[in-house]
N, CA, C and O of each residue as an XYZ file, in Angstrom:
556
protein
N      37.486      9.096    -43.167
C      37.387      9.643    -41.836
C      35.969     10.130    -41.553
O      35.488      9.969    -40.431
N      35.184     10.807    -42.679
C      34.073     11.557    -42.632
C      33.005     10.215    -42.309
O      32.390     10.250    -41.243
N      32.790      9.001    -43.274
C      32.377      8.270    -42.673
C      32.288      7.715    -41.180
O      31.239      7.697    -40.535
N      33.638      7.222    -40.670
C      33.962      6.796    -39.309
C      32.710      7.923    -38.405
O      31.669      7.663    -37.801
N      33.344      9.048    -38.654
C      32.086      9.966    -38.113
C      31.360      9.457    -38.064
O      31.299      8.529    -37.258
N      30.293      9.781    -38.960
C      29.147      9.631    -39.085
C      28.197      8.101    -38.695
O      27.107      8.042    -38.126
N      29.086      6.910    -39.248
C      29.449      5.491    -38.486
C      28.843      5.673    -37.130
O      27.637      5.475    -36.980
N      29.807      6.134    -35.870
C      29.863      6.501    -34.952
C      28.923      7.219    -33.928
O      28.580      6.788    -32.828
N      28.511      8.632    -34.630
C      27.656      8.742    -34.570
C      26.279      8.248    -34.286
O      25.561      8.535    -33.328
N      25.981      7.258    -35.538
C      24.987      6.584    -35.830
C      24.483      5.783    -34.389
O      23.398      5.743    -33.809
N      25.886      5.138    -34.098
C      25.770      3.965    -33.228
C      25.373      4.793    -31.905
O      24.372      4.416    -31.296
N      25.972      5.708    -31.509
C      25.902      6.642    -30.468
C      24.429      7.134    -30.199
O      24.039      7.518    -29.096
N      23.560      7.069    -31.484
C      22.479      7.749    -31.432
C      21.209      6.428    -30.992
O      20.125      6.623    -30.441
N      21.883      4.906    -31.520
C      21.036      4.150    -31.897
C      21.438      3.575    -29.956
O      20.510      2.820    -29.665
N      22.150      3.664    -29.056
C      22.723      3.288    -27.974
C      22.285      4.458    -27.124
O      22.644      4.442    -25.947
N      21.425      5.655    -27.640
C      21.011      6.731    -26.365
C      19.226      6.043    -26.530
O      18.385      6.443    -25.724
N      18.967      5.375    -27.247
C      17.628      4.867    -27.892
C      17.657      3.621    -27.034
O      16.588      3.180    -26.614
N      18.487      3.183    -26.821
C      18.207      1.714    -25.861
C      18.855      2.204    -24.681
O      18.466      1.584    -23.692
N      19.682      3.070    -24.430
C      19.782      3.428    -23.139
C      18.146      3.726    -22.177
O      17.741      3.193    -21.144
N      17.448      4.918    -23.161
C      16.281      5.452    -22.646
C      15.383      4.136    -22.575
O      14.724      4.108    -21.536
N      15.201      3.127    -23.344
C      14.170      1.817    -22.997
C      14.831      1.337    -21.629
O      13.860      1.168    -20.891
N      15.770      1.087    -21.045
C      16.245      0.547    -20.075
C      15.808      1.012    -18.636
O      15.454      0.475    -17.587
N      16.080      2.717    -19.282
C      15.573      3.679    -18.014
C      13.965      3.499    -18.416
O      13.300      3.696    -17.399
N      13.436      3.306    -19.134
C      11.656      3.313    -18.952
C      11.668      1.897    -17.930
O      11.145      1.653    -16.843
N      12.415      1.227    -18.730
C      11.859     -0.400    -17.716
C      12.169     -0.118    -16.321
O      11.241     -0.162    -15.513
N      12.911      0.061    -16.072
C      13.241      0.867    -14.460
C      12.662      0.824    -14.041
O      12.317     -0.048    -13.244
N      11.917      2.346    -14.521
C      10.829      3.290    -14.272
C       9.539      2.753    -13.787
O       9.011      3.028    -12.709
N       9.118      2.005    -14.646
C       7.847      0.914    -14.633
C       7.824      0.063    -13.578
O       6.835     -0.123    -12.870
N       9.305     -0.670    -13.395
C       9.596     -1.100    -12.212
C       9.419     -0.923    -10.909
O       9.113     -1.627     -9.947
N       9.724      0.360    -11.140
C      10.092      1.123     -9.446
C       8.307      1.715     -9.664
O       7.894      1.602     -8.511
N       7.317      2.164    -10.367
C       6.132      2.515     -9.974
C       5.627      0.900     -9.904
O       4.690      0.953     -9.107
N       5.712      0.081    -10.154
C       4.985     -1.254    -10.150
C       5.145     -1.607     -8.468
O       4.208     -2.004     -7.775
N       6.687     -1.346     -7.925
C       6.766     -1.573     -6.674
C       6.031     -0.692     -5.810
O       5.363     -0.898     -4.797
N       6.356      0.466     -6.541
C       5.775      1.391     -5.358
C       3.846      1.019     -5.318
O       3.235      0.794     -4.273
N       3.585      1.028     -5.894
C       2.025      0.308     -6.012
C       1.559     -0.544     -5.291
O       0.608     -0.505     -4.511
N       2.532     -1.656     -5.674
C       2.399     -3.234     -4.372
C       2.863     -2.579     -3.225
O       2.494     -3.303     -2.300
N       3.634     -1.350     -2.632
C       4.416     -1.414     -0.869
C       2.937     -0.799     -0.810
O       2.165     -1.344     -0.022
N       2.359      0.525     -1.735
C       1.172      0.856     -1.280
C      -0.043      0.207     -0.810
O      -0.675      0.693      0.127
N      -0.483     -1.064     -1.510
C      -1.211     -1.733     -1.502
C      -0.981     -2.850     -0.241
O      -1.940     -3.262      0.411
N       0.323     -3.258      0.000
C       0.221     -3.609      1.174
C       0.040     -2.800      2.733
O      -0.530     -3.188      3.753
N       0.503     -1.999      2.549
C       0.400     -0.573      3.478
C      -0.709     -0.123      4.004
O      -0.737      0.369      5.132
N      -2.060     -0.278      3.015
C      -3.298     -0.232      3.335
C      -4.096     -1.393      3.973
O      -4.930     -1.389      4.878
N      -3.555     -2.434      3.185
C      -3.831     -3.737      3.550
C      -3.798     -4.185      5.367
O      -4.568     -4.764      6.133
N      -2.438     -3.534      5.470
C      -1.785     -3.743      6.872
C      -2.473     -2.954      7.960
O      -2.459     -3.237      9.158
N      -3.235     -1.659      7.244
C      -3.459     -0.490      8.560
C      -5.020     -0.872      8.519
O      -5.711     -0.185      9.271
N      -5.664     -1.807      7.800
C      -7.304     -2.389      7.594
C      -7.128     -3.119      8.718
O      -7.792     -2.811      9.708
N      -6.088     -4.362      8.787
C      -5.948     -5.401      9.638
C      -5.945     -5.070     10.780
O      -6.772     -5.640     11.492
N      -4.843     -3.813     11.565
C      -4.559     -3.783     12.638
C      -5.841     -3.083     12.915
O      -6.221     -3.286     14.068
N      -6.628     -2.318     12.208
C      -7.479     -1.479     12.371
C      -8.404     -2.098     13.019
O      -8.889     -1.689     14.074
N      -8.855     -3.580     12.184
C     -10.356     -4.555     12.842
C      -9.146     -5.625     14.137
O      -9.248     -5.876     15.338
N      -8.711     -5.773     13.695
C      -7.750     -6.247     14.989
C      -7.825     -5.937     16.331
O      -8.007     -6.701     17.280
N      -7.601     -4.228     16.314
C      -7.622     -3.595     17.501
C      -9.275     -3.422     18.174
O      -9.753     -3.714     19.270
N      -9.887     -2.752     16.827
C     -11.380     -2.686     17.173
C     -12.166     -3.670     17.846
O     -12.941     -3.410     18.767
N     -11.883     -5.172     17.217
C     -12.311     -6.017     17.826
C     -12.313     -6.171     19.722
O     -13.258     -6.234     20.508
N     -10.582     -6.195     19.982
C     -10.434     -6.311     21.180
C     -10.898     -5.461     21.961
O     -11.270     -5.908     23.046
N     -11.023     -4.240     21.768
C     -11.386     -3.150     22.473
C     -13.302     -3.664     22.291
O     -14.173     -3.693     23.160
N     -13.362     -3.920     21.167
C     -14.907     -3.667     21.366
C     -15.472     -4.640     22.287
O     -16.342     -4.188     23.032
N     -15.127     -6.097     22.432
C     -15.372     -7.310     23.028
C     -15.143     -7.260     24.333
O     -15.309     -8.336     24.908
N     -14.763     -6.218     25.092
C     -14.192     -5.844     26.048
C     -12.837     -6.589     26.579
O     -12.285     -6.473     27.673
N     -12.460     -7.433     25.393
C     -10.973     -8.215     25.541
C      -9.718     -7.330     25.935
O      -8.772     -7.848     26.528
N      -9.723     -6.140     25.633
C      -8.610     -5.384     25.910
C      -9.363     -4.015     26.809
O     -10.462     -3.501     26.601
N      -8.230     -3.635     27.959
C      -8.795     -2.590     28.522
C      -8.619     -1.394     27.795
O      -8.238     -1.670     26.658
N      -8.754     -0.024     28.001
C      -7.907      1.137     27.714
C      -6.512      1.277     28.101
O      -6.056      2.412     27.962
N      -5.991      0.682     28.402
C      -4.391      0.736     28.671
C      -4.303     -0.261     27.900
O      -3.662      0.357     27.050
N      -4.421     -1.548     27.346
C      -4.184     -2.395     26.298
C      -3.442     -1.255     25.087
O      -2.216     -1.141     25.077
N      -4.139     -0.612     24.296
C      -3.795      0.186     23.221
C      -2.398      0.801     23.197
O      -1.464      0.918     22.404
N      -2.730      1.163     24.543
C      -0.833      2.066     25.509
C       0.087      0.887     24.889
O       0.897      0.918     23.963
N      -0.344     -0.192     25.760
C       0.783     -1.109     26.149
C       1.138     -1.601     24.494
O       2.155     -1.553     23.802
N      -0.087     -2.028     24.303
C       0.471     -2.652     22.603
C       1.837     -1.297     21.632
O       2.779     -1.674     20.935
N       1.457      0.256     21.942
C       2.014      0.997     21.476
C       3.286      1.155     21.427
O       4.058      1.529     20.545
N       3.468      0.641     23.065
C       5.003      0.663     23.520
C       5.472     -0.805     23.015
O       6.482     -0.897     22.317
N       5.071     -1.419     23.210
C       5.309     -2.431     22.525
C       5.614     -2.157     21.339
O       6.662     -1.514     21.400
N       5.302     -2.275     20.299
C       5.768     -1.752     18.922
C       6.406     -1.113     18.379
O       7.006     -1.313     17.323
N       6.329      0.676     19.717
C       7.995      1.316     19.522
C       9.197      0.699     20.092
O      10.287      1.250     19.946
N       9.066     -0.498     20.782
C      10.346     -1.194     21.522
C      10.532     -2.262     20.719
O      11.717     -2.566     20.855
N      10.095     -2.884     20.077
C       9.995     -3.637     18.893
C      11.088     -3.021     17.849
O      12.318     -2.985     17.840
N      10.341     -2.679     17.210
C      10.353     -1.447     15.849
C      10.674      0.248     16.017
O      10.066      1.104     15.374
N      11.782      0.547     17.043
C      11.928      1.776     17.124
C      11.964      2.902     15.669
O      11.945      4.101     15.948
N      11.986      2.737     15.028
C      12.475      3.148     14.012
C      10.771      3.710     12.993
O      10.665      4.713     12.288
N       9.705      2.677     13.274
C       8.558      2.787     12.989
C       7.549      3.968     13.586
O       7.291      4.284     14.747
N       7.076      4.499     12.284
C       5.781      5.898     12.994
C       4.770      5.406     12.927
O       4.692      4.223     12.595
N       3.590      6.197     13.240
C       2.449      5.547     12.814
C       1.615      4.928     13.982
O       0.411      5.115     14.155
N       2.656      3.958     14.961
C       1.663      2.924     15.051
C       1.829      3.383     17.080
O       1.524      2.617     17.995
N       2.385      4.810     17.229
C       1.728      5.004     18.991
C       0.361      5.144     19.040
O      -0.404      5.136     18.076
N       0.034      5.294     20.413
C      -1.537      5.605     21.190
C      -2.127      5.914     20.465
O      -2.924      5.166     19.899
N      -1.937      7.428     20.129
C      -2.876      8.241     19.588
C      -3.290      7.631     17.423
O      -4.294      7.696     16.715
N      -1.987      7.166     17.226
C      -2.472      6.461     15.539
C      -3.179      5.036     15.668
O      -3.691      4.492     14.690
N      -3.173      4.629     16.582
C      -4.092      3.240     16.681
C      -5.060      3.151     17.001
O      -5.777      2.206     16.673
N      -5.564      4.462     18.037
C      -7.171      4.827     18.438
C      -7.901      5.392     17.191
O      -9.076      5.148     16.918
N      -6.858      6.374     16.288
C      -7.153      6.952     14.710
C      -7.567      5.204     14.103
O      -8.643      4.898     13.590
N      -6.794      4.583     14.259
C      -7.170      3.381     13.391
C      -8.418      2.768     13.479
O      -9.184      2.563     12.538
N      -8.633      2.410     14.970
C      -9.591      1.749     15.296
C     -11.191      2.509     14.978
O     -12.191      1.911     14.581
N     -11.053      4.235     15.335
C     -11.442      4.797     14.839
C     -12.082      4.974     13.171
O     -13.175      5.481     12.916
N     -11.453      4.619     12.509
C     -11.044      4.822     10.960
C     -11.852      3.574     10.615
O     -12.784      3.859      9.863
N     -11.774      2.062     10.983
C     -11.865      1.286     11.056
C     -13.838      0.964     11.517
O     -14.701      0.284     10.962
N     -13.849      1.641     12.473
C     -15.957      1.939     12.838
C     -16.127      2.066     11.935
O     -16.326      1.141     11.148
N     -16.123      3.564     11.571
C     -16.839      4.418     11.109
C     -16.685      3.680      9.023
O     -17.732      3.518      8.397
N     -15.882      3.499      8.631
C     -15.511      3.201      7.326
C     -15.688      1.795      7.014
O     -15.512      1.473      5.839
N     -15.990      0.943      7.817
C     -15.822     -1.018      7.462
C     -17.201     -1.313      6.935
O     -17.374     -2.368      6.326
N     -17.921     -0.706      7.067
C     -19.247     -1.339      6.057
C     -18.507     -1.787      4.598
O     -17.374     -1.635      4.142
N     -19.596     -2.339      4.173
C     -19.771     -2.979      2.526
C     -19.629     -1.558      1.743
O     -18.974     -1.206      0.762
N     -20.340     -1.044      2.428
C     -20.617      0.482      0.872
C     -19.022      1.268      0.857
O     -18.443      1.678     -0.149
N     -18.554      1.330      2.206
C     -17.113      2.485      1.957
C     -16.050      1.420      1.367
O     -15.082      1.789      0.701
N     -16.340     -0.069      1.701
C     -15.215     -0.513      1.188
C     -15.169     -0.512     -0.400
O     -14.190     -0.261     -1.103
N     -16.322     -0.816     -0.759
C     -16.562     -1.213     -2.568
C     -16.374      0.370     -2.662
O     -15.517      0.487     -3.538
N     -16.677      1.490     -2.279
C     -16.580      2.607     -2.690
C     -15.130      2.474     -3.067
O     -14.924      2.394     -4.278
N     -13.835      2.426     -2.083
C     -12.674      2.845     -2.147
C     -11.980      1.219     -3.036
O     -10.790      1.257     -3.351
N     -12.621      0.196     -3.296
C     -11.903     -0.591     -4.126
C     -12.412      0.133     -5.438
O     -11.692     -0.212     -6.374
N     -13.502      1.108     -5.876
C     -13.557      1.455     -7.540
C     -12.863      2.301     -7.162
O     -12.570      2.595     -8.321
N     -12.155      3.178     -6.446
C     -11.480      4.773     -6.679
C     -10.502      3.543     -6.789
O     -10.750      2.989     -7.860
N      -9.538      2.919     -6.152
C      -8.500      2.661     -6.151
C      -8.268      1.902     -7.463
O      -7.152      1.844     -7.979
N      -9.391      1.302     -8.004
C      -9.638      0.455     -9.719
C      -9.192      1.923    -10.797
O      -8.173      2.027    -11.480
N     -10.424      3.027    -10.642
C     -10.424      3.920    -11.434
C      -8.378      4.891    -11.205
O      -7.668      5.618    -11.900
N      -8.334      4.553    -10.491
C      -6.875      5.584     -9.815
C      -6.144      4.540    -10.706
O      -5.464      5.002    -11.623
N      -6.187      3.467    -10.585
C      -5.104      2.379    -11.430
C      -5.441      2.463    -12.982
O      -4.523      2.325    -13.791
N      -6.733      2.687    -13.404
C      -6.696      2.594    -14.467
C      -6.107      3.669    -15.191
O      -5.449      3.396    -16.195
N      -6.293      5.249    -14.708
C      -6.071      6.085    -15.358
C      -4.482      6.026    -15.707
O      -3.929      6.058    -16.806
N      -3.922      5.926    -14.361
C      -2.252      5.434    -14.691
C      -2.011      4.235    -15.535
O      -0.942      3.726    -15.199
N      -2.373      3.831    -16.139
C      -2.599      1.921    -16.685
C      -1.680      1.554    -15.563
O      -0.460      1.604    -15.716
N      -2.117      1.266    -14.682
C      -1.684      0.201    -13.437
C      -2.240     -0.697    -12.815
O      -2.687     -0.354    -11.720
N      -2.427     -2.065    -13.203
C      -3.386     -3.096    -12.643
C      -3.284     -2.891    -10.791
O      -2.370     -3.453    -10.188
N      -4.095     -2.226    -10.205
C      -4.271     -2.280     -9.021
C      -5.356     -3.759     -8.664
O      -5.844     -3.987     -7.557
N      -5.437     -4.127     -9.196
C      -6.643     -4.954     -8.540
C      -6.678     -6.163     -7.728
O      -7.714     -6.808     -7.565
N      -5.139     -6.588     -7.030
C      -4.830     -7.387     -5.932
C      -5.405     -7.038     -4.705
O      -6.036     -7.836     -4.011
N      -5.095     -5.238     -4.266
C      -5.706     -5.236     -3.353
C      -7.322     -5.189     -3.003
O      -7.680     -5.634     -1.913
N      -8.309     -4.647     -3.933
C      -9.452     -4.969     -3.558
C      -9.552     -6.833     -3.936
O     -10.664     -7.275     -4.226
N      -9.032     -7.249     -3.921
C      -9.347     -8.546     -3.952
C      -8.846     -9.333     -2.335
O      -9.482    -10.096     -1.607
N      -7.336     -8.713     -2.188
C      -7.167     -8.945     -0.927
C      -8.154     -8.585      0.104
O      -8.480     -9.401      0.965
N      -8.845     -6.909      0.030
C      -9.401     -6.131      0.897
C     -11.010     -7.110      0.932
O     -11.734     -7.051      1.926
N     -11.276     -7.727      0.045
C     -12.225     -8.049     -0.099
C     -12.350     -9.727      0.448
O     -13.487    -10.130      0.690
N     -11.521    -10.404      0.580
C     -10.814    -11.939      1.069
C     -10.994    -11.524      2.450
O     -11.761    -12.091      3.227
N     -10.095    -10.279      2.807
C     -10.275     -9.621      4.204
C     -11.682     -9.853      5.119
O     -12.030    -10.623      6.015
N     -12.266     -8.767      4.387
C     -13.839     -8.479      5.066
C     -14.201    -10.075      4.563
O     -13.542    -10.649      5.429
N     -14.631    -10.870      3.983
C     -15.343    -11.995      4.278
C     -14.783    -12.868      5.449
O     -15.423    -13.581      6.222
N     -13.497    -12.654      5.400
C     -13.240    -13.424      6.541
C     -13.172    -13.152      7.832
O     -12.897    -13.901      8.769
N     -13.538    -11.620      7.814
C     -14.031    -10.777      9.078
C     -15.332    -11.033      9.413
O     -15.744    -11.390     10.516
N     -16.163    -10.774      8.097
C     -17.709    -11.341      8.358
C     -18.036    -12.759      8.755
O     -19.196    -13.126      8.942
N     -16.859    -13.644      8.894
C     -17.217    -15.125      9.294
C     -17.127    -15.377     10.706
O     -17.818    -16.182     11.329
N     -16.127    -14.549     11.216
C     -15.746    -14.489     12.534
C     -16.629    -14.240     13.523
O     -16.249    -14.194     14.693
């Protein structure tokens, strides 16, 4: 009987040991995703950012353009923040002042050094961010 115990036991102990690897892989999982939604997330608010800037700057869009696109997007996408009047002028905004060569390579090494310290290969998005701006600079 004392065996069976201990038997039992054993197995119990050697099955909380692969339970916990299962929950690490998870784990790894769910930060690996959360990394890529981040990385697209930034990706997405760069785009609309030179997107918008453009039109406005070219004089392609008036000042009510920005409105209209806004409502547009909450009638679209009710459910979505972020993207009324006042966060898309922030964008376009965000978008001047920050699109040079120097702030972007600046924020692709923080975002390198931020990945490395976590060991998290970040380095899709400065590659994306960087595919980006050349093909902004061709335009």
């Amino acid at each position: 009987m004392e065996t069976l115990i201990i038997e039992y036991m054993s197995k119990l102990k050697n099955t909380n040991v692969e339970f916990k690897q299962i929950v690490t892989l998870i784990q790894e999982a769910q930060n690996r995703a959360f990394h890529k939604v981040s990385e697209e997330l930034v990706l997405l608010y760069f785009k609309v950012r030179r997107f918008v800037s453009e039109k406005v700057t070219m004089g392609k869009w008036g000042e009510n353009a920005v409105q209209e696109l806004a409502n547009y997007i909450q009638a679209q996408m009710p459910n979505l923040t972020g993207f009324n009047c006042r966060g898309l002028y922030r964008m376009k905004q965000f978008f001047e002042v920050y699109s040079d060569n120097k702030f972007v390579s600046t924020v692709m090494t923080l975002l390198q050094t931020i990945g490395d310290r976590q060991n998290k290969i970040v380095s899709t998005l400065p590659t994306l961010l960087e595919k980006d701006k050349k093909g902004f600079q061709a335009r």
